[in-house]
C-alpha positions as CSV (number, residue, x, y, z in Angstrom):
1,X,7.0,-0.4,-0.8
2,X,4.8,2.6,-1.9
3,X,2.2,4.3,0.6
4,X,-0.9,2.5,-1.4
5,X,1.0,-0.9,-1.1
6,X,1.6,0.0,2.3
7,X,-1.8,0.7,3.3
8,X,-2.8,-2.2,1.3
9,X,-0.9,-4.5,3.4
10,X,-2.1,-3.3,6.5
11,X,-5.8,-4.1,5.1
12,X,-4.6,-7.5,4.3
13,X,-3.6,-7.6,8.0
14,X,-6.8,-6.1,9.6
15,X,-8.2,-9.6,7.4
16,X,-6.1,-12.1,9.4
17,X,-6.9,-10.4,12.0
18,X,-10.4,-10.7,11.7
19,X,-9.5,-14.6,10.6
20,X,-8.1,-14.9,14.4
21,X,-11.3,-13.8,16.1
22,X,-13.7,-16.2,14.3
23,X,-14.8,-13.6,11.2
24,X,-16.1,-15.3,8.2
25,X,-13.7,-13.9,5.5
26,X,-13.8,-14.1,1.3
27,X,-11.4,-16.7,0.7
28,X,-10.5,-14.6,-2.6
29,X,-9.8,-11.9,-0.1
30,X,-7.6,-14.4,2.3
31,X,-5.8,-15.3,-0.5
32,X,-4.9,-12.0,-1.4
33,X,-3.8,-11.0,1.8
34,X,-1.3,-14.3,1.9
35,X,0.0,-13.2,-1.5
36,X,0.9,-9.9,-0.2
37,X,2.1,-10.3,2.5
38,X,4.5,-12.8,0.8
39,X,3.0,-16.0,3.2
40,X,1.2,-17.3,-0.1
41,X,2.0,-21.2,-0.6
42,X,2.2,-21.9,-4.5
43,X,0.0,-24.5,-4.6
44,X,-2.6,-21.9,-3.4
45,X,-2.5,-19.5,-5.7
46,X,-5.6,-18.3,-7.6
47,X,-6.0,-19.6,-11.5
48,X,-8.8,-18.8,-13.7
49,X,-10.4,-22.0,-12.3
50,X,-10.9,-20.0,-9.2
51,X,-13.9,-18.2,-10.8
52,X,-15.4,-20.8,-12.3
53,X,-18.6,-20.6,-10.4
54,X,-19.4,-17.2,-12.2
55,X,-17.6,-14.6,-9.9
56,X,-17.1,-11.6,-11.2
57,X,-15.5,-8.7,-8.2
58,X,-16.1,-5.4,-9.6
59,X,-14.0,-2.7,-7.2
60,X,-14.9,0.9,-6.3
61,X,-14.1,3.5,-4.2
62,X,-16.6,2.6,-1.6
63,X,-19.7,4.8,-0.1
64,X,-23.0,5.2,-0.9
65,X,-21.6,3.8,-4.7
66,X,-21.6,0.1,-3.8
67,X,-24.9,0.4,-3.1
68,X,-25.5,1.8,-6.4
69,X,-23.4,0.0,-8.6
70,X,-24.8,-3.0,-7.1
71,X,-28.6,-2.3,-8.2
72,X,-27.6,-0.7,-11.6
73,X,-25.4,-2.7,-12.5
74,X,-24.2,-6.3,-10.6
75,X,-28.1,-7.1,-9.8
76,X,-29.3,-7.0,-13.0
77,X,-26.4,-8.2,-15.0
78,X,-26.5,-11.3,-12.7
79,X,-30.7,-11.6,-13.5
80,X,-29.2,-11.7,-17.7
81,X,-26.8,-14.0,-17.1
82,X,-27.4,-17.3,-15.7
83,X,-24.8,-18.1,-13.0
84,X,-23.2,-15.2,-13.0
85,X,-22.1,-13.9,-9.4
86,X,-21.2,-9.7,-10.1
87,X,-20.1,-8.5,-6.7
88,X,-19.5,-4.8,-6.0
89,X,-16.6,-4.5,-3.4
90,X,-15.8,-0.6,-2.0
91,X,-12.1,-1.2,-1.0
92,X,-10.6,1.5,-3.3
93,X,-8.7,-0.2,-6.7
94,X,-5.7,2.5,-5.5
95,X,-2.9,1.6,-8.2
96,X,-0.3,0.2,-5.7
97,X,-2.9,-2.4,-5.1
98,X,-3.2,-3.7,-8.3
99,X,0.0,-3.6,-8.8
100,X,1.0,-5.6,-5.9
101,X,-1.7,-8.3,-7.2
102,X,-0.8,-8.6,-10.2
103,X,3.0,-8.7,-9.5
104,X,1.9,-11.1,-6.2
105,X,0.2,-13.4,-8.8
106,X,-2.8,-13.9,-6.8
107,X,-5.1,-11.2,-8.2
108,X,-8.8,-11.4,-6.8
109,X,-10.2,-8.4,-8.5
110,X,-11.8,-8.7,-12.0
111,X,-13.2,-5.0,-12.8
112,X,-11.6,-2.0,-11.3
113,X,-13.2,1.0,-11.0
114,X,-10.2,3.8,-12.1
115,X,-9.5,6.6,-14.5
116,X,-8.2,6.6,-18.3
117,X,-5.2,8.0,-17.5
118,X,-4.5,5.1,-14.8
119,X,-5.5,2.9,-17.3
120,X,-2.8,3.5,-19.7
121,X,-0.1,4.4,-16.9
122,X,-1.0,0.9,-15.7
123,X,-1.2,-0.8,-19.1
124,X,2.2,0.4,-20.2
125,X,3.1,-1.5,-16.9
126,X,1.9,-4.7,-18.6
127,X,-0.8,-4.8,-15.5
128,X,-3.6,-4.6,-17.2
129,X,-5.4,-6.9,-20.0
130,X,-5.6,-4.9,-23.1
131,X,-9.8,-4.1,-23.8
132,X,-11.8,-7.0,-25.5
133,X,-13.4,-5.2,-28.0
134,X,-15.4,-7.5,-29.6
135,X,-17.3,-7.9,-26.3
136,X,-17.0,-3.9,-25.3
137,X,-18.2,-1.5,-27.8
138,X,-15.9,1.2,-28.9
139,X,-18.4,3.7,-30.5
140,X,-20.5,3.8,-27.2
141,X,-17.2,6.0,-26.2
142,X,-15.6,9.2,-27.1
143,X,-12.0,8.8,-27.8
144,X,-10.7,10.4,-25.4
145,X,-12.8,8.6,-23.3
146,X,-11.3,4.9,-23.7
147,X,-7.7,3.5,-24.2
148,X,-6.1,0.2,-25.4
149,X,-6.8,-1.0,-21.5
150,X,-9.3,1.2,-20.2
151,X,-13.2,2.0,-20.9
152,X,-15.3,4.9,-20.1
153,X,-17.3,4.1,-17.3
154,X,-18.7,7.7,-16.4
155,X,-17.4,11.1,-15.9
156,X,-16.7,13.1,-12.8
157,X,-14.9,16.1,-12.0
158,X,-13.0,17.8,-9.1
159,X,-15.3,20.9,-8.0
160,X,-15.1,24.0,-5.5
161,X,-17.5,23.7,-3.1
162,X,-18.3,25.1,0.4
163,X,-20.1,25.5,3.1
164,X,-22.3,28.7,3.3
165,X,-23.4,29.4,6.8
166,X,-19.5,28.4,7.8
167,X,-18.1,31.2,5.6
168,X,-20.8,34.0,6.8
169,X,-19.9,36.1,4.2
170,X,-19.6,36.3,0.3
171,X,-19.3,32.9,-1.2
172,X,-16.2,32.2,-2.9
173,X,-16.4,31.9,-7.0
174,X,-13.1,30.9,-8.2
175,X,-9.7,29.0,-6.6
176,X,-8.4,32.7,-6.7
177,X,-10.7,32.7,-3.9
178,X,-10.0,29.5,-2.2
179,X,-6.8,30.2,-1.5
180,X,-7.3,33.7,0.1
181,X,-7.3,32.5,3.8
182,X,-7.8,36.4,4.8
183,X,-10.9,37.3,3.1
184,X,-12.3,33.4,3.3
185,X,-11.1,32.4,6.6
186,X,-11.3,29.2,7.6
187,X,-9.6,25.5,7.5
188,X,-9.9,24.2,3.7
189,X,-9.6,20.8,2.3
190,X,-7.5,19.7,-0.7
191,X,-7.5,15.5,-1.5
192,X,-4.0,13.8,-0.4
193,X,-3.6,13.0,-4.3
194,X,-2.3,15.8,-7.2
195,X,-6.0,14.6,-9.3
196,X,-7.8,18.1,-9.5
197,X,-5.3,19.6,-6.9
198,X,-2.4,20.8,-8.9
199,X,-5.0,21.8,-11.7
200,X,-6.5,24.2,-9.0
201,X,-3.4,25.4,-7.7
202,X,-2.6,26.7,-11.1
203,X,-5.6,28.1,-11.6
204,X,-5.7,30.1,-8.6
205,X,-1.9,31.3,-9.6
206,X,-3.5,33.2,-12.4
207,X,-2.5,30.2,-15.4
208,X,-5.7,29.7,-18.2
209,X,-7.7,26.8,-18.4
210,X,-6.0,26.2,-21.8
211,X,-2.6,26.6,-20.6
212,X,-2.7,24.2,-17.6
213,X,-0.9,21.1,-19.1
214,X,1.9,20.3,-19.0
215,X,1.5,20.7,-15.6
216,X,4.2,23.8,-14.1
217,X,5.1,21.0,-10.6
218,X,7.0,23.5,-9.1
219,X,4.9,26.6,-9.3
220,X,1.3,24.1,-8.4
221,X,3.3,22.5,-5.3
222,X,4.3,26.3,-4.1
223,X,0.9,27.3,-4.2
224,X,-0.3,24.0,-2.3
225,X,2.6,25.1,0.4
226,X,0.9,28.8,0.6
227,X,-2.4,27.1,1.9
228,X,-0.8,23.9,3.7
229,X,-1.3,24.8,7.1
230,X,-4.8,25.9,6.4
231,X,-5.6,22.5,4.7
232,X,-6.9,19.2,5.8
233,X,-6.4,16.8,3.6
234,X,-8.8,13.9,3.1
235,X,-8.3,10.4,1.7
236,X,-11.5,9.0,0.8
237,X,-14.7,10.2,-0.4
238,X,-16.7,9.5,2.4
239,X,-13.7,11.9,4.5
240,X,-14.2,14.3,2.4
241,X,-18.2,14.5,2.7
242,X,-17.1,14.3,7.0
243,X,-15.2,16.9,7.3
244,X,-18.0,19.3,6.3
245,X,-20.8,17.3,7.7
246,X,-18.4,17.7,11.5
247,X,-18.1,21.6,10.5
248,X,-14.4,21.0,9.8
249,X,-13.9,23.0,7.5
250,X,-15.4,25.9,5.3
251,X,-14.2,24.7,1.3
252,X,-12.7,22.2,-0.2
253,X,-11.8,20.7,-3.9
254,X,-14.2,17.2,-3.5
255,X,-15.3,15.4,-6.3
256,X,-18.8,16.6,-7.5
257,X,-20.4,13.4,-6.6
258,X,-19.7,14.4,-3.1
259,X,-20.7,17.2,-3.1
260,X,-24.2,16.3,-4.6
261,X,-24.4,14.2,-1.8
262,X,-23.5,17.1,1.4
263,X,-26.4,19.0,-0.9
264,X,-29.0,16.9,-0.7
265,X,-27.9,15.7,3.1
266,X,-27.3,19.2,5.0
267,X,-29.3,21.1,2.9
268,X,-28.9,24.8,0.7
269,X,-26.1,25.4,2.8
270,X,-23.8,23.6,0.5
271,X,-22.8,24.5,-2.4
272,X,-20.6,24.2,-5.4
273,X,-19.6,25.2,-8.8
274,X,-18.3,23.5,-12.0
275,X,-16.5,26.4,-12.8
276,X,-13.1,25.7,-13.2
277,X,-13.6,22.7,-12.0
278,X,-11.2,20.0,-13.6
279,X,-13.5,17.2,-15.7
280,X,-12.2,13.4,-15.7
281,X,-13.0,9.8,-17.2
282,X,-13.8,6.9,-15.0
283,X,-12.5,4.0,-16.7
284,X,-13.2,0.1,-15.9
285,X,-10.1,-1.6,-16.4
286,X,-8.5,-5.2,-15.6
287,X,-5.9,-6.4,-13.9
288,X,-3.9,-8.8,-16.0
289,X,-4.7,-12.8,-14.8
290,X,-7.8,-12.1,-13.2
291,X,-9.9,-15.1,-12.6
292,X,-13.5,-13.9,-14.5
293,X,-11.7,-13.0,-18.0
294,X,-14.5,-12.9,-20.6
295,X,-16.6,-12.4,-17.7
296,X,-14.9,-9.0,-16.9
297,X,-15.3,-7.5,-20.8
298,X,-19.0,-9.0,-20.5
299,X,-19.7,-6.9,-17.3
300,X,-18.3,-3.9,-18.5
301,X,-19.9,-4.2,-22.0
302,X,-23.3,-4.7,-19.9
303,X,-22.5,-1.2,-18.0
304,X,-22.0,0.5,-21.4
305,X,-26.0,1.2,-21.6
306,X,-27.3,4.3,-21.4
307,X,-30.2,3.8,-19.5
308,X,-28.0,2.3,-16.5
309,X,-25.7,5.4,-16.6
310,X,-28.2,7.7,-16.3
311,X,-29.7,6.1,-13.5
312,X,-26.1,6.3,-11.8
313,X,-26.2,10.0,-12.5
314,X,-30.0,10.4,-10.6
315,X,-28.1,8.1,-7.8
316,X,-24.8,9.9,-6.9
317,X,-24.1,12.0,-9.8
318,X,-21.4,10.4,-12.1
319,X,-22.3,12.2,-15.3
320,X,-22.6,9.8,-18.5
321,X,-20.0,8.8,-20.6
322,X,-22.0,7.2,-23.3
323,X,-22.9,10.2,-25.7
324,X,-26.5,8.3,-26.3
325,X,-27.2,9.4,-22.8
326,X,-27.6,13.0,-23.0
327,X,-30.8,13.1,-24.5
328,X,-31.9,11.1,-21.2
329,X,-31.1,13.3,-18.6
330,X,-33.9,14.6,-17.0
331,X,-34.0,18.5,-17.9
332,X,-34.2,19.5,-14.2
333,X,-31.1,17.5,-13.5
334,X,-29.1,18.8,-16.5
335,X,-27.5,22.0,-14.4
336,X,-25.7,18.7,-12.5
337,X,-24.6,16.9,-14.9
338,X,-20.7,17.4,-15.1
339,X,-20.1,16.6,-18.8
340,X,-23.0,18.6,-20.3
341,X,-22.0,21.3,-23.1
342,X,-22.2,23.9,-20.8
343,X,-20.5,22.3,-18.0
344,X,-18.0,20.8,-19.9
345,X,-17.1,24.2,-21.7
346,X,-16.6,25.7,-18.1
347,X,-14.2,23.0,-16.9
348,X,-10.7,22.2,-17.4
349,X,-10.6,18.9,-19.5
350,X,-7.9,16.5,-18.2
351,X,-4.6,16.0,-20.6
352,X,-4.9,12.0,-20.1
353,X,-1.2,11.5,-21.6
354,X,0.2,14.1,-19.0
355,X,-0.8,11.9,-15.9
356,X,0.0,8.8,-17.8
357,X,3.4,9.8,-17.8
358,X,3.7,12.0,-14.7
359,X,1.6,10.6,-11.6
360,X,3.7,8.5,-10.1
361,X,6.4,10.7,-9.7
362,X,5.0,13.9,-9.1
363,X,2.4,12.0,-6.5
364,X,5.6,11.5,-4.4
365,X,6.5,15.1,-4.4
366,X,3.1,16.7,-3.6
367,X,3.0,13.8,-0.9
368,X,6.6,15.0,0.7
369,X,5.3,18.4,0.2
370,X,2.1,18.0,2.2
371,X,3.7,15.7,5.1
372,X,6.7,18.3,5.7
């Protein structure tokens, strides 16, 4: 069993517990904790039928997002659609999860809220359905912003940011300077997943932005080990925005939207910079027998508009992915927005195929490497 199949079974048990002490619980969620946890009677399991009263359970990663992708995107989709029930759900769409609900056959997840590169990791796994697209519209996407299973959603990227009155001192500018404990002193934090990690490893080791993939594992996960003990390493989003709001730590590599977030929360004492920081894709995908089918494509299709993406942006800072949008940025907001021309040329773009091929396995080692 893999550590997100792990801790996705130990969600499914905090459910039956809850069950036990008179909880009112999602009975697409009950079923899915039966399923995986093997206690799933056939006769139970989901079918399409199951969402035949218009349910449609988008997945993300939880936070002040479900809140926002709610009114962008569920609440008004529902308001188009007549009998439609879009319902955002923050428990993290972690790979091993899907897999183990696909594989399981009781999957109760419709839209997941992942990467392109997951999308065609997963998709090569037969886990996913391949994209509809005469319900999704390819030319609202970049190329390298869609795959055969996977569709743009918005783009994000993995940022240096830090905490100014913490540091007393000059403010750090590069990962060169992340990872000097002596003239930054100070805990760090680093995410306990190689997205963005092993990218800023490399570049504090002195590699180019254009000469980061293929990824050099070995020399990345002996630059995470120079740094380990100085490093707290956060799961979740809303960990990552904790550990500085509790003074934890000084820096850390956070996703953007984060640290937009500490900004506007704690004030100018947060800061951070999109230079060097490493830019990715969020992709909808969907898992393979989900109960909404055309009601999935139809969602995502809906969350292709410009307008709504932009509005996500102003909310918690996922930058557009549908090249239309640009134009409506708001000029004052521009400096924030991760995939602008300017921020885009400062970033390190990331080589889709590379984690496609690699996360899975080179996950495990940076994992042993930060646990030993």
């Amino acid at each position: 069993m893999t550590r997100d199949q792990q801790e996705f079974r130990d969600d499914c048990l905090a459910i039956l517990r809850e069950t036990t002490q008179g909880k009112t619980v999602h009975r697409r969620r009950f079923l899915q904790s039966l399923a995986v946890l093997g206690a799933l009677p056939l006769g139970l399991r989901l079918t399409p039928a199951s969402a035949a009263n218009g349910e449609i359970v988008v997945v993300n990663w939880g936070g002040d997002a479900v809140k926002a992708y709610d009114e962008i995107w569920a609440q008004p989709f529902n308001a188009a659609n007549a009998g439609a029930k879009a319902m955002i759900n923050g428990s993290g769409p972690s790979s091993g999860k899907i897999k183990a609900m696909v594989e399981s056959g009781s999957v109760t997840w419709d839209v997941c809220d992942r990467t392109v590169p997951a999308s065609i990791e997963l998709g090569r796994q037969n886990l996913l359905e391949k994209v509809d697209w005469s319900i999704v519209a390819q030319d609202k996407l970049r190329p390298a912003h869609r795959s055969d299973w996977g569709v743009g959603a918005y783009l994000y990227s993995f940022v240096l940011t830090w905490d100014e009155k913490a540091l007393k001192g000059p403010a750090p500018k590069n990962w060169k300077d992340f990872w000097d404990v002596k003239a930054f002193p100070g805990k760090r934090t680093l995410r306990n997943n190689i997205e963005g990690m092993l990218e800023a490893a490399l570049l504090a080791d002195g590699v180019p932005r254009d000469k980061i993939y293929p990824i050099d594992v070995d020399r990345a996960l002996n630059k995470i080990r120079e740094i380990k003990q100085h490093t707290i390493f956060w799961t979740t989003g809303a960990e990552s925005q904790q550990l500085f709001r509790n003074g934890e730590v000084v820096m850390g590599n956070l996703w953007h939207t984060r640290s937009m977030l500490l900004a506007k929360e704690v004030g100018d004492r947060i800061k951070f910079s999109f230079e060097d920081g490493v830019l990715f894709p969020g992709a909808w995908i969907v898992p393979k027998g989900n109960p909404a089918k055309e009601g999935a494509w139809k969602f995502i299709a809906a969350a292709q508009s410009p307008e709504s993406q932009v509005e996500l942006f102003k909310r918690v800072g996922n930058g557009p992915v549908n090249p239309a949008a640009a134009a409506m940025v708001p000029k004052e907001m521009q400096a924030l927005d991760c995939g602008s021309p300017e921020n885009f040329a400062r970033q390190v773009a990331v080589d889709n195929e590379w984690y496609a091929a690699n996360y899975a396995t080179i996950l495990a080692r940076y994992l042993d490497v930060i646990a030993s």
